[in-house]
C-alpha angles and dihedrals in degrees: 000000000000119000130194122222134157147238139185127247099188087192103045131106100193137052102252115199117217133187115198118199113172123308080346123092108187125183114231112224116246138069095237100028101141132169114298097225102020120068117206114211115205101210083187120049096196091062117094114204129154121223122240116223105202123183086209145008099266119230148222106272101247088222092063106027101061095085076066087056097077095091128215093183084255104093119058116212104206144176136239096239086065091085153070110208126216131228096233143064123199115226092227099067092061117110118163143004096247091057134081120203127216129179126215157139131243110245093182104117098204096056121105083230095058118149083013124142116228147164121250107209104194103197115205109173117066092245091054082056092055095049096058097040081055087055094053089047089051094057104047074061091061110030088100096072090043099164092051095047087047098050103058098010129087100246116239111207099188138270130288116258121193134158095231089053105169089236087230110068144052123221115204124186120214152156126301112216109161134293115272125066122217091268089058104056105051086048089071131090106237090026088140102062091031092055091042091056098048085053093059093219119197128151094274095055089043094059093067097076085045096265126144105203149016129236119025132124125354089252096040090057098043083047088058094044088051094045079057111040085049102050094048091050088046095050091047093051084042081058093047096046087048089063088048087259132141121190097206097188104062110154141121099271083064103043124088140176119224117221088206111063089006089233127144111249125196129215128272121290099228096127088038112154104226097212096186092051087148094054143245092315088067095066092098122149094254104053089036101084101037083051096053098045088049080050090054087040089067103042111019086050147346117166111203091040125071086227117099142103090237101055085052099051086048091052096045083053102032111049099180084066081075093086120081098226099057088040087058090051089046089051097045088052080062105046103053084062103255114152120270090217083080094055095123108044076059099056100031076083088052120040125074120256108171102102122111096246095040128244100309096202092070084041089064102038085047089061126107092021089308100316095151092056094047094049086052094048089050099054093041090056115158095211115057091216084070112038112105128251130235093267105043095053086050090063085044113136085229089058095049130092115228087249088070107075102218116190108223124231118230090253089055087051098050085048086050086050097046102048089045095058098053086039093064087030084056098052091064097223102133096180119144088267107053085043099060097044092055091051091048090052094048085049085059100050092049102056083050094052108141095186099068093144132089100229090060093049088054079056099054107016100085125074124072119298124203108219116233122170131358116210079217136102109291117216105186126170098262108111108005139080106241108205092231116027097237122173108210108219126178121348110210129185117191127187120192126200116239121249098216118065102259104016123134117265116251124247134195127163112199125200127194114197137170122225119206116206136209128032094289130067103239121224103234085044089225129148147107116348118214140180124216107187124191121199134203148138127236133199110208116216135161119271146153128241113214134227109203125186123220118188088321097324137092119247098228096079112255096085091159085058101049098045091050086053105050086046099050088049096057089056131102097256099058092028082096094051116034109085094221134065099220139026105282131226094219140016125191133258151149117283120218113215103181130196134196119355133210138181137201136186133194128190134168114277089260088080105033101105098042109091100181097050082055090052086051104053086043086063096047099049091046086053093053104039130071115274088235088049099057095030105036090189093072084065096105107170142353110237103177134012134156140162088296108013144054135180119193130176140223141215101271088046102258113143124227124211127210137202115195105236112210131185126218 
């Protein structure tokens, strides 16, 4: 009897038709040549696939699979004849090019799978083979803990035995758990209510992510479906690295959601690292933590490969990560090494943001103080020693409903503080208000500043820093008359590490503007661009900043700040983070001692000869720019800096902060 499977050709734009007969493989003519009995039913038009045509279910080969014939109880031989097949094959199901789906049901009455439907995977390559005869050894593994396994792991039946095996080919019998992958269903339209509804989600499923109800806002359902489907992938690769395995292929192609216990299940593991090879006898204290951190290395994240925790939470966040080419971009920021903790400042370029309700994915990873980005860079980290295991993302702020009550570590605090300053910096409403509140949050950061040392500063310092907010007096253009109508663009400030041991860092502040000319604003604001670039060179040494008190205030001008923020940090809520008892008279920092300075300007050849226009425009710019921008000697000392964000202060006390800019 014939029977039709199918396969995926990623790079095909046709359906092919094959017929397999043996060791041949021979190409039926004809574009739309399909199986004369079987239908094959494609859910997704934009999928190619060709259809296989076999004249038989192919079998283990008896020679290599009798090391598999020594039973646990655990894998199931079974016949051919143990099955009904059905005329139908979903495309989810569909993995690689080398293997052929079919879908059926057990008709053996006496199996405990009777009446089961499940997916037949005919493996034809020899690594394909492997791969399925791996995914046999690794359940008889785990076969001991069988709820768990069957809970978040694609359940693996057994393998089909039959005296008249084709000698070329692998059958192995699994699980059937829907038929759609991951991929598949956020590549729908409606993927959100549909999933919703699959998921059956009612207050009491809902708990158990620590949410108190069901409905709401857009960004408030996905957020929840996100908390779910995590936690649940999390807790399955937990299960697999406390039996010493690693997955190595996670990814959304290989991960499906079952309609029937509403569990995440991930793929076969049929390419599963086994990391205590040597037994039980090799989990000694030494080896454990070097093993566990290779284990994280391959599933929470793995650059170069599409196969990490972390790429499938961005791209069930993120949509836009859906299409190839900004997942490429997002792909190559990784892989020239660029920290994932700016993550953001990178794809705020990127992603669109020009719906109503604006884009819903930064919504949700802008939430609790920026939980969501801070979740993402931990598990992208470039360095294996910080990037975050299983557990400790599932007691994440970002995977916990605001019924759990999660207690923050200081490096998730300094991150709060962080992505809410730049949050309220970033909505341009400079009111009293808004301007206290963003001096009193640098002044937090800076008393938690857990880089007080120089030669941490000579670590992070270089690199090119966005300027966002000034604690300064702001001139802008409303109300007055400028002498030169200058728009005032980006304000960079770039410090390069010197080449020889000892030599000063290198420091250049770069300033775009736009000049108008003429007496009238135009509409449309263009006009001439411009650069003004000032040069120095800094040497970095240790230091303290004082805090002097003068008849009950502080003598560097924000007395109502600082007195806030004394007061705040004696209380009962900070008494548990902050690293002193009492408010202190000095904190450390890093002192900036600068030498020579020197400025350039460049304009376009229409002002060139007018001296006074030029004048002009130099004023402007030196009005409306920072004093320590356009003067970098009036930088006196660094008071905060990390992996995405720097503060630095001036002479007359104002505070600069600081966002990295990265490229892709």
């Amino acid at each position: 009897m014939a029977l039709c499977g199918i396969g995926f050709t990623p790079t095909s734009k046709r359906v092919e038709v094959w017929y397999l007969r043996g060791n041949s493989v021979t190409k039926l003519p004809g574009r739309s040549s399909m199986c004369r009995q079987p239908k094959i039913v494609n859910y997704f038009r934009g999928n190619s696939m060709r259809v296989i045509c076999l004249s038989s279910v192919g079998n283990a080969q008896s020679a290599s699979i009798d090391s598999l014939e020594e039973e646990s109880g655990h894998v199931i031989r079974f016949k051919k004849s143990d099955f009904k097949m059905i005329d139908r094959a979903s495309v989810g199901l569909g993995g690689r090019t080398d293997e052929v789906i079919f879908e059926a049901i057990v008709k053996d009455p006496n199996s405990h799978l009777y009446n089961t439907r499940v997916v037949l995977r005919q493996l034809i390559s020899v690594q394909a083979q492997r791969r399925g005869k791996r995914a046999i050894e690794v359940l008889k593994r785990l076969a001991h803990r069988k709820l768990l396994y069957h809970y978040y792991s694609m359940q693996v039946h057994g393998y089909i035995s039959s005296p008249s095996d084709a000698q070329n080919s692998f059958v192995l019998v699994h699980g059937y758990h829907g038929s759609f992958s991951l991929r598949h269903w956020l590549q729908q339209s409606n993927w959100l209510p549909t999933l919703e509804a699959t998921l059956a989600l009612d207050e009491e499923s809902v708990k158990k992510v620590g949410d108190d109800s069901v409905g709401g806002p857009a960004v408030s359902r996905q957020l929840r479906i996100t908390r779910i489907l995590m936690r649940d992938l999390l807790i399955g690769v937990n299960y697999l690295h406390s039996h010493g395995l690693a997955h190595t292929e996670l990814r959304l192609e290989n991960v499906h959601i079952s309609p029937v216990d509403r569990h995440i299940k991930v793929g076969i593991l049929g390419n599963a690292s086994d990391f205590y090879e040597d037994g039980a006898n090799s989990r000694k204290a030494d080896n454990s933590l070097d093993r566990r951190k290779m284990m994280i290395a391959f599933d929470i994240s793995s650059h170069m490969l599409q196969r990490c925790v972390g790429f499938i939470m961005a791209k069930m966040v993120l949509r836009e990560l859906m299409d190839p080419v900004i997942f490429m971009r997002f792909k190559s920021f990784l892989n020239k090494g660029n920290d994932p903790s700016c993550l953001r400042e990178f794809l705020l370029s990127i992603l669109s943001r020009n719906s109503p309700q604006g884009n819903i994915g930064l919504q949700m990873l802008d939430r609790n103080w920026g939980a969501g980005w801070n979740l993402l860079s931990l598990l992208l980290a470039t360095k294996p020693s910080k990037r975050i295991s299983c557990l400790d993302a599932l007691r994440h702020p970002f995977l916990c409903g605001p019924r759990w009550r999660v207690a923050p570590s200081m490096n998730g605090i300094l991150w709060g503080l962080g992505s809410t300053t730049v949050r309220i910096a970033e909505e341009y409403i400079y009111h009293q208000p808004q301007r206290n509140r963003l001096a009193y949050f640098i002044e937090l950061m800076e008393m938690l500043n857990p880089h007080s040392r120089p030669r941490s500063w000579l670590e992070l310092l270089p690199g090119k820093w966005r300027l966002l907010y000034c604690t300064g007096r702001h001139i802008g253009l409303t109300l007055r008359q400028p002498p030169a109508r200058v728009l005032i663009g980006a304000v960079n400030l770039t410090v390069s590490r010197p080449t020889k041991p000892n030599a000063n860092l290198a420091f250049e502040s770069d300033i775009g503007f736009t000049v108008i000319i003429g007496q009238e604003w135009p509409h449309n604001k263009n006009g001439m661009t411009g650069k003004m670039n000032v040069n120095t060179s800094f040497r970095v040494t240790s230091g303290r900043r004082l805090y002097l008190k003068e008849v009950g205030k502080f003598s560097f001008g924000q007395s109502s700040n600082m007195d806030s923020l004394a007061q705040k940090l004696s209380g009962k809520k900070w008494r548990k983070v902050v690293p002193f008892k009492e408010f202190p008279s000095s904190l450390p920092v890093a002192r900036l001692v600068s030498g020579d300075i020197e400025l350039t300007m460049s304009l376009g050849d229409q002002l060139n000869q007018n001296i006074v226009t030029l004048e002009n425009i130099v004023q402007e710019i030196r009005t409306q720019v920072p004093t320590e921008i356009f003067d970098l000697s009036k930088l006196v000392c660094g008071t905060y800096v990390d992996s995405r964000l720097l503060v630095l202060r001036g002479v007359s006390g104002s505070a600069l902060l600081f966002t990295r800019s990265l490229c892709g």
